[in-house]
C-alpha positions as CSV (number, residue, x, y, z in Angstrom):
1,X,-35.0,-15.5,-19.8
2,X,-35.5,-11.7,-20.4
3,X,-38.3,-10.2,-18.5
4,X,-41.8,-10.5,-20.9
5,X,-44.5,-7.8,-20.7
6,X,-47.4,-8.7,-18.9
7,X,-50.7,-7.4,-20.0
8,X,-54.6,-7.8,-19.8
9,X,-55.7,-11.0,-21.5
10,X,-58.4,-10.2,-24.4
11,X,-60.8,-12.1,-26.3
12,X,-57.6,-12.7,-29.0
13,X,-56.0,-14.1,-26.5
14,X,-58.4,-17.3,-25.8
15,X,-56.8,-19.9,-28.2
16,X,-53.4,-19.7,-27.0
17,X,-54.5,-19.6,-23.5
18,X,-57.0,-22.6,-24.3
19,X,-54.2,-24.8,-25.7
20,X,-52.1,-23.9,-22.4
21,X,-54.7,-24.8,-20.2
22,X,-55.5,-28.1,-21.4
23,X,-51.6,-28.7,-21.6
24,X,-51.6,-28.2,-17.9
25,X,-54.7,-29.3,-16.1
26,X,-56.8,-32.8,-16.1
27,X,-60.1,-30.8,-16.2
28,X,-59.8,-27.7,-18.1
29,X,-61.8,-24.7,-18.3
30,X,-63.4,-24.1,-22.2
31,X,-63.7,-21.0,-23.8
32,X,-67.0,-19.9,-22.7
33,X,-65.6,-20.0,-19.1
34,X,-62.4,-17.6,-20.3
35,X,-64.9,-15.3,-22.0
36,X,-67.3,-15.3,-18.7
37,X,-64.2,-14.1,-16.4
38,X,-63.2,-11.1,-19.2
39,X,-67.2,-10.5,-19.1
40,X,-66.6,-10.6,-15.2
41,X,-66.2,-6.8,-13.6
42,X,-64.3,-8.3,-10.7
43,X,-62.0,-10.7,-12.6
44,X,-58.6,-9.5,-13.6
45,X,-57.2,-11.6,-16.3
46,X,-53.6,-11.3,-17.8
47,X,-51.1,-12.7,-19.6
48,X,-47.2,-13.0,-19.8
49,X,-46.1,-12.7,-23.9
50,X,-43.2,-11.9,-25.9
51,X,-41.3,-12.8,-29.2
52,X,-42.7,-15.8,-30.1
53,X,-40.3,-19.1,-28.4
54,X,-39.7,-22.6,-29.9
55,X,-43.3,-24.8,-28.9
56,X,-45.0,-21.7,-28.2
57,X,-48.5,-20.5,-29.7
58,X,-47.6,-17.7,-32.6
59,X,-49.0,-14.8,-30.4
60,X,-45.2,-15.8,-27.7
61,X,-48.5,-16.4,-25.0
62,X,-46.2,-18.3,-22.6
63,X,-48.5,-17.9,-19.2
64,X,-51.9,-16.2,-18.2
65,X,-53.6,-16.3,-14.7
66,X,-57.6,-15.7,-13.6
67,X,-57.8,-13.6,-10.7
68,X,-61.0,-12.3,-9.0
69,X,-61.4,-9.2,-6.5
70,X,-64.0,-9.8,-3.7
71,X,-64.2,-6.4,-1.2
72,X,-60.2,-6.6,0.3
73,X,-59.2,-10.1,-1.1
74,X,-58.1,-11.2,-4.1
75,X,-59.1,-15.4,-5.1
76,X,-56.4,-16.7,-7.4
77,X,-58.6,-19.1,-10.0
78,X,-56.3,-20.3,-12.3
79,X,-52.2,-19.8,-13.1
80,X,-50.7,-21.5,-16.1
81,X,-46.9,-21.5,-17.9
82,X,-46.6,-22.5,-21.2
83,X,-45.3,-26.3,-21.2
84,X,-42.0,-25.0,-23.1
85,X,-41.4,-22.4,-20.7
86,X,-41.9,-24.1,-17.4
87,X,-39.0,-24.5,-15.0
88,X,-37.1,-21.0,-15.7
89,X,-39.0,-19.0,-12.4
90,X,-41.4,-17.6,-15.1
91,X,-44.6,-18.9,-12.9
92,X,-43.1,-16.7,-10.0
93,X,-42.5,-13.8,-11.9
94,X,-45.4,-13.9,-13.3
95,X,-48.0,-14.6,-10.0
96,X,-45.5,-12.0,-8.1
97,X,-46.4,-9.5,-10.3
98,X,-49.9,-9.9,-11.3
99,X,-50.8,-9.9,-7.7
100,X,-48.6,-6.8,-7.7
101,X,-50.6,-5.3,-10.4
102,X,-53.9,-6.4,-8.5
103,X,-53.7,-5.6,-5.4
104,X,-53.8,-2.0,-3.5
105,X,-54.0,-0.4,-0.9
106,X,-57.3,-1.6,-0.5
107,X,-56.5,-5.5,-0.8
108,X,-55.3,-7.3,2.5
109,X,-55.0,-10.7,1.2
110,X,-54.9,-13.4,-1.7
111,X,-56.4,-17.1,-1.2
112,X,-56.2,-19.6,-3.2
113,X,-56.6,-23.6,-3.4
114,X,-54.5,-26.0,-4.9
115,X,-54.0,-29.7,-5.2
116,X,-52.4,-31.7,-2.8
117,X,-50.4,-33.6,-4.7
118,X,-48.9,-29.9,-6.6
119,X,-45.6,-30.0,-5.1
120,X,-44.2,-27.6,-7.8
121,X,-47.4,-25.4,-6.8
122,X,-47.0,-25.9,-3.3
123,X,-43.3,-24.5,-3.2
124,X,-44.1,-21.7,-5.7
125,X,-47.1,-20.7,-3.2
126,X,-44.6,-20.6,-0.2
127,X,-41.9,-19.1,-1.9
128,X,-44.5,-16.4,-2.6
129,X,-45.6,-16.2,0.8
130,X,-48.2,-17.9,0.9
131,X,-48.8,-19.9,4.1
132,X,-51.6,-23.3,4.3
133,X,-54.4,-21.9,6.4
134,X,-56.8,-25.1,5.9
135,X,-58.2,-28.2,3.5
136,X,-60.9,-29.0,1.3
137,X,-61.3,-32.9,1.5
138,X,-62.5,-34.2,-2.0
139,X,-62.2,-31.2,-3.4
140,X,-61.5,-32.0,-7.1
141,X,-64.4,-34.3,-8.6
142,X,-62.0,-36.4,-10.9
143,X,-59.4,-37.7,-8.3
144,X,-61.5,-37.0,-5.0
145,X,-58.3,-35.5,-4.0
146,X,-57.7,-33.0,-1.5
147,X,-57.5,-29.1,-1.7
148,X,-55.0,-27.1,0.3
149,X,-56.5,-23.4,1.3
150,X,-53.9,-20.8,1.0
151,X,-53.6,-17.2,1.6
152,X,-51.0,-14.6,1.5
153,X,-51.6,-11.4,3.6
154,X,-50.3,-8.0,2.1
């Protein structure tokens, strides 16, 4: 797939980015959530468009992520791909280089938590660089599942 610009997610951006999320997770954020992190000085918010695709939104939104800076660390919240465009290396692209586009000189590391049971998430974490520094037993409130802490040095 040809490389798709990657730019700051708006307030026009929330419906696609709605219908992507509950697509993808089994306890999505709503819209008020969305609009707090783009209210959010430390949140950095972006998504990956282009011409629109076959079963994609009509703005070609095909993945956004929800990232916030804290001092030299930057939290990875949320990543999403379009259900469409998932399985073409897009989600790798994409977290590769919005992190890119985060981080500086200034930022040592990235965390982030994901389920256990995210084997796609787990390998796209490690492929990243990622490396499992810890767990969060009963993490998430509608499985009681476990989260596994992550984080990525730069």
């Amino acid at each position: 797939m040809q490389s798709l610009p990657i730019t700051p997610m708006t307030g026009d951006h929330i419906e696609p980015v709605l219908a992507i999320e509950r697509s993808s997770f089994s306890r999505p954020w709503g819209r008020l959530a969305f609009f707090s992190e783009l209210a959010c000085a430390h949140s950095r918010n972006y998504v990956l468009s282009g011409a629109p695709l076959p079963d994609v939104n009509e703005q070609g939104i095909v993945a956004y992520t929800s990232m916030r800076v804290i001092i030299d660390e930057i939290h990875l919240l949320k990543i999403a791909v379009a259900p469409a465009c998932r399985r073409l290396g897009i989600a790798y692209r994409f977290l590769r280089d919005s992190l890119n586009l985060t981080a500086h000189q200034d930022i040592k590391s990235a965390f982030l938590e994901v389920r256990s049971s995210n084997t796609a998430g787990l390998c796209l974490y490690r492929k990243l660089g990622f490396e499992t520094i810890g767990n969060r037993p009963g993490y998430y409130p509608d499985s009681g599942e476990a989260a596994i802490i992550m984080k990525k040095t730069f």
